[in-house]
C-alpha positions as CSV (number, residue, x, y, z in Angstrom):
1,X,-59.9,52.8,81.0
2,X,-56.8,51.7,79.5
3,X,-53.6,51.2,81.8
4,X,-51.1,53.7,79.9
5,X,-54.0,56.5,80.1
6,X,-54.7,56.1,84.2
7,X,-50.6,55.8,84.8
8,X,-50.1,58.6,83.2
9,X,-52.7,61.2,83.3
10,X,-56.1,61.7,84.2
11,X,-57.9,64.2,82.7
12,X,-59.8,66.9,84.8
13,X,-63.3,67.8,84.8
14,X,-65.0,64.8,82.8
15,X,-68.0,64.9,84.1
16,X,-68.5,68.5,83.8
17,X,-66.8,68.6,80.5
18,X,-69.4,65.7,79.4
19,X,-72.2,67.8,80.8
20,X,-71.5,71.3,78.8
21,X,-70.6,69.4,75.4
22,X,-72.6,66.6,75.0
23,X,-76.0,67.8,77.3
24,X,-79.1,65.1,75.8
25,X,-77.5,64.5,73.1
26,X,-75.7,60.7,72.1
27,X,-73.6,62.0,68.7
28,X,-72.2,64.4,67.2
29,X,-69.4,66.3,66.3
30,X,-66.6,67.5,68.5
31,X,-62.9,69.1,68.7
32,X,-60.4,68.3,71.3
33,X,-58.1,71.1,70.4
34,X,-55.7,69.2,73.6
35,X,-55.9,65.8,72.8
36,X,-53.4,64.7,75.2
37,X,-53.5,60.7,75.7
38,X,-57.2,60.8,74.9
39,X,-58.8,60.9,78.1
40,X,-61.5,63.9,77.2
41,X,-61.8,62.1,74.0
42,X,-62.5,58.7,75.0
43,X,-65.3,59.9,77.8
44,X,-67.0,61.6,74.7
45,X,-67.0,58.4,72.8
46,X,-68.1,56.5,75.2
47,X,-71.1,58.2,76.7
48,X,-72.4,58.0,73.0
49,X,-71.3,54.3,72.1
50,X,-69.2,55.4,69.5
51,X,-71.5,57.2,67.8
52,X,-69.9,60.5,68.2
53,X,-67.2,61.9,65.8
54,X,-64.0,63.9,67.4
55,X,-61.4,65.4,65.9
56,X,-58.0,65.3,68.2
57,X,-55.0,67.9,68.2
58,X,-51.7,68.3,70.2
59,X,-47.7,69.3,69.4
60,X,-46.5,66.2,71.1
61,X,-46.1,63.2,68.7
62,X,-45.6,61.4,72.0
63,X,-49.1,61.7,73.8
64,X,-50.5,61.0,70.6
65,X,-49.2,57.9,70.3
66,X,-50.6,57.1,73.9
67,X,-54.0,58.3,72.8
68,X,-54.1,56.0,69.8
69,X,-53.9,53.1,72.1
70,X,-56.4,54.4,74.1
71,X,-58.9,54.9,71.7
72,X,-58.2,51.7,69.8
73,X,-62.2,50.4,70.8
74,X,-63.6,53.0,68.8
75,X,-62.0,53.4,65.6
76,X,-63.5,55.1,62.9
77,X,-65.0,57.3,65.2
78,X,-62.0,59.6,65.9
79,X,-59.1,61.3,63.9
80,X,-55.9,62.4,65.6
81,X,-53.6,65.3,64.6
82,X,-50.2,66.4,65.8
83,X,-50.9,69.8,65.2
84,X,-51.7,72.9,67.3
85,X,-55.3,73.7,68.9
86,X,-54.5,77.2,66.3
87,X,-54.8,74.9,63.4
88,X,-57.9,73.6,64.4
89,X,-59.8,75.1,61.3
90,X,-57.3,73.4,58.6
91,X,-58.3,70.3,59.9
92,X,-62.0,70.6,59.9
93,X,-62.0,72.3,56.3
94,X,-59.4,69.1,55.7
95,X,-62.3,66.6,56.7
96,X,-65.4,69.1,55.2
97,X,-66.9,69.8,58.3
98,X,-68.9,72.6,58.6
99,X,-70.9,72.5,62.0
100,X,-69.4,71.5,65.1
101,X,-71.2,70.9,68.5
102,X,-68.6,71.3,70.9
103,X,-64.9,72.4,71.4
104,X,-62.3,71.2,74.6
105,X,-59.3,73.0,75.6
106,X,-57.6,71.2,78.7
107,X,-54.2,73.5,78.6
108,X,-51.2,72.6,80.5
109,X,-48.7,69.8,81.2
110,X,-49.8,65.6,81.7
111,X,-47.8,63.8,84.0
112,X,-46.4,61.7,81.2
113,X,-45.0,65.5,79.8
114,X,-43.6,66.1,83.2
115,X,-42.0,62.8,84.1
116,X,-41.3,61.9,80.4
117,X,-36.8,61.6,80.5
118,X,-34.9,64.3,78.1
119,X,-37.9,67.0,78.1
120,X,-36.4,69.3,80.7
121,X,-40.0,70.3,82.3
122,X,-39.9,69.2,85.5
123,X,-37.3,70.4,88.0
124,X,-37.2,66.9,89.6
125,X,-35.2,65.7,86.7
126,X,-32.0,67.1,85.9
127,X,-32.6,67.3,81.9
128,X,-31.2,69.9,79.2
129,X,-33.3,72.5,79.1
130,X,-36.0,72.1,76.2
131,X,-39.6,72.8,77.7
132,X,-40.5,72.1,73.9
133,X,-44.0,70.2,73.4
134,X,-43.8,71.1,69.7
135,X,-39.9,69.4,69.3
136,X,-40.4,71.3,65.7
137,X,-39.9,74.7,67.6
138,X,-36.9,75.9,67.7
139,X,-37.1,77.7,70.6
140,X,-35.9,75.5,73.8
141,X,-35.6,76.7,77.1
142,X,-32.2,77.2,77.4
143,X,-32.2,79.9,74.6
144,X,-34.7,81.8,76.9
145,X,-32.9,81.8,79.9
146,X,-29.4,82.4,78.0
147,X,-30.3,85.1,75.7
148,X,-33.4,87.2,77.0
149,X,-32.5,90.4,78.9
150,X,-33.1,90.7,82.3
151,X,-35.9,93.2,82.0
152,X,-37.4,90.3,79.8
153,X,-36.9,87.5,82.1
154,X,-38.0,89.3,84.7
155,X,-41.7,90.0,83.1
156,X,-42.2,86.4,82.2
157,X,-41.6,84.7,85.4
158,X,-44.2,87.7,86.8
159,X,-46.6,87.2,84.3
160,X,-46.8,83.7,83.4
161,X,-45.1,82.4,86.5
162,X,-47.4,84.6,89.2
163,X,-44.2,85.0,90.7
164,X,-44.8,88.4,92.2
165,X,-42.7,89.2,94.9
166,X,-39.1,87.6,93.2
167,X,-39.5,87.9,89.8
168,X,-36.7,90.5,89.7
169,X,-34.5,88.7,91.7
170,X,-35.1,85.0,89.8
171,X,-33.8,87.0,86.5
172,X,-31.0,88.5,88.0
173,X,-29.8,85.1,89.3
174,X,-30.6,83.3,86.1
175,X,-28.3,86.1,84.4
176,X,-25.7,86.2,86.8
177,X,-25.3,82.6,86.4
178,X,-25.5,81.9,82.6
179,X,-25.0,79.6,80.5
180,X,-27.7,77.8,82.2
181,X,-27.6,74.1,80.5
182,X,-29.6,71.5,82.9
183,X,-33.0,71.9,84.6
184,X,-30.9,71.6,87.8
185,X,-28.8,74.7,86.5
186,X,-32.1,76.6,86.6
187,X,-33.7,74.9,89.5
188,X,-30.4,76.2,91.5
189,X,-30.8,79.9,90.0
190,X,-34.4,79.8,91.6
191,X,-33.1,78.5,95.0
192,X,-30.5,81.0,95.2
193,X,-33.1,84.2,94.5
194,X,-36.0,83.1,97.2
195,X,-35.1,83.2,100.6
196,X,-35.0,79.9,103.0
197,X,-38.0,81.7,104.6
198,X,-40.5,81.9,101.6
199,X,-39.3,78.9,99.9
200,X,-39.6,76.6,102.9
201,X,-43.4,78.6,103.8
202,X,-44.6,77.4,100.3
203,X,-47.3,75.2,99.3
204,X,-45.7,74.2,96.5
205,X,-42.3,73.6,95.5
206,X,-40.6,77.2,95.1
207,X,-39.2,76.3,91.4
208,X,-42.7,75.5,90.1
209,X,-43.8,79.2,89.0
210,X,-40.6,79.5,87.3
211,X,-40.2,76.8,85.2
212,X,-44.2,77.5,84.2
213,X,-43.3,80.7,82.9
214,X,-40.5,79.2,81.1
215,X,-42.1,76.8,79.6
216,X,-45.5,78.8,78.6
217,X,-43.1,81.2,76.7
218,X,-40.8,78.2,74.8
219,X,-44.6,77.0,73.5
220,X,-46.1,80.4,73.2
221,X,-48.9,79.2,75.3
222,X,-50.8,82.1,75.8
223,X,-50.5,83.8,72.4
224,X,-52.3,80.3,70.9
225,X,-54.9,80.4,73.5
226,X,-55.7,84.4,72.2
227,X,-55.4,83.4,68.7
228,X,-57.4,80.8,69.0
């Protein structure tokens, strides 16, 4: 296991993820529609010496550049795209494949994402607010909080945040203190909504279910995972 892949993320669920694709078998063909730095992807190829063929595809350039040097011991038996896990098709019509044995989808942030300086997705960093894993989107973070309604806001952070109780509240402190610019602008707007109480009673940090529904709306998240 490479060093840049075990700093910066380990995937979850190998060995079941091993156990449902690959079974008996030692090749074949398979699609890591979140590629991330490679981790899913290199288990696969080792477990069949290289003798399996997978297909890679994320938004961020960035991981993918992590994931080539991960996978540098088995070239030839991999492709990487930056593209999204919705394009998946494209790419195996691209490389006339017309059976595949198995599909991965790992959705969510790596620690590289989180801690990676100028992305704006963890509230421990006081970034611009982007949230974008696609930096071809032109929807960042701060356009969300800045310019959806209230009523809008307020649905997000419920839905995609599980923020049930202060959803409401989050929104109308977001609102009542735009322009939000930083991650620490929206961090604060969070802080100010939850009570001392709740946010102290919490397993985890009270900003996290926010800035989760924020980010899961910049990258459209859920509609890709439908679509797909």
């Amino acid at each position: 296991m490479s060093r840049q892949y075990d700093e910066h993320h380990r995937s979850v669920m190998i060995r079941e993820a091993l156990h449902y694709l690959l079974g008996e078998r030692v090749d074949g063909t398979y699609v890591d529609c979140t590629a991330g730095e490679g981790g899913h992807m290199k288990a696969i190829l080792e477990a069949t010496n290289g003798q399996a063929r997978v297909f890679g595809l994320d938004v961020d350039r960035e991981v993918l550049d992590i994931a080539e040097q991960n996978l540098e011991d088995y070239r030839g038996s991999y492709r990487l795209f930056n593209l999204s896990y919705v394009d998946f098709e494209i790419v195996l019509k691209q490389a006339g494949i017309e059976k595949v044995d198995g599909f991965l989808l790992d959705v969510g942030l790596s620690t590289f994402q989180l801690k990676s300086k100028g992305r704006g997705f963890s509230y421990e960093l006081d970034e611009p607010l982007d949230m974008r894993m696609n930096l071809s989107l032109k929807t960042t973070a701060a356009e969300v909080v800045n310019s959806y309604k209230e009523s809008e806001l307020a649905r997000i952070v419920f839905e995609y945040g599980d923020e049930k109780r202060f959803a409401r509240r989050i929104a109308r402190s977001i609102v009542s203190r735009r322009p939000l610019f930083t991650t620490k602008d929206l961090h604060d707007a969070v802080k100010a909504a939850i009570p001392p109480a709740e946010r102290y009673k919490r397993k985890r940090h009270f900003a996290t279910r926010t800035f989760q529904a924020i980010r899961i709306e910049v990258n459209q998240e859920l509609e890709n995972i439908d679509s797909t």
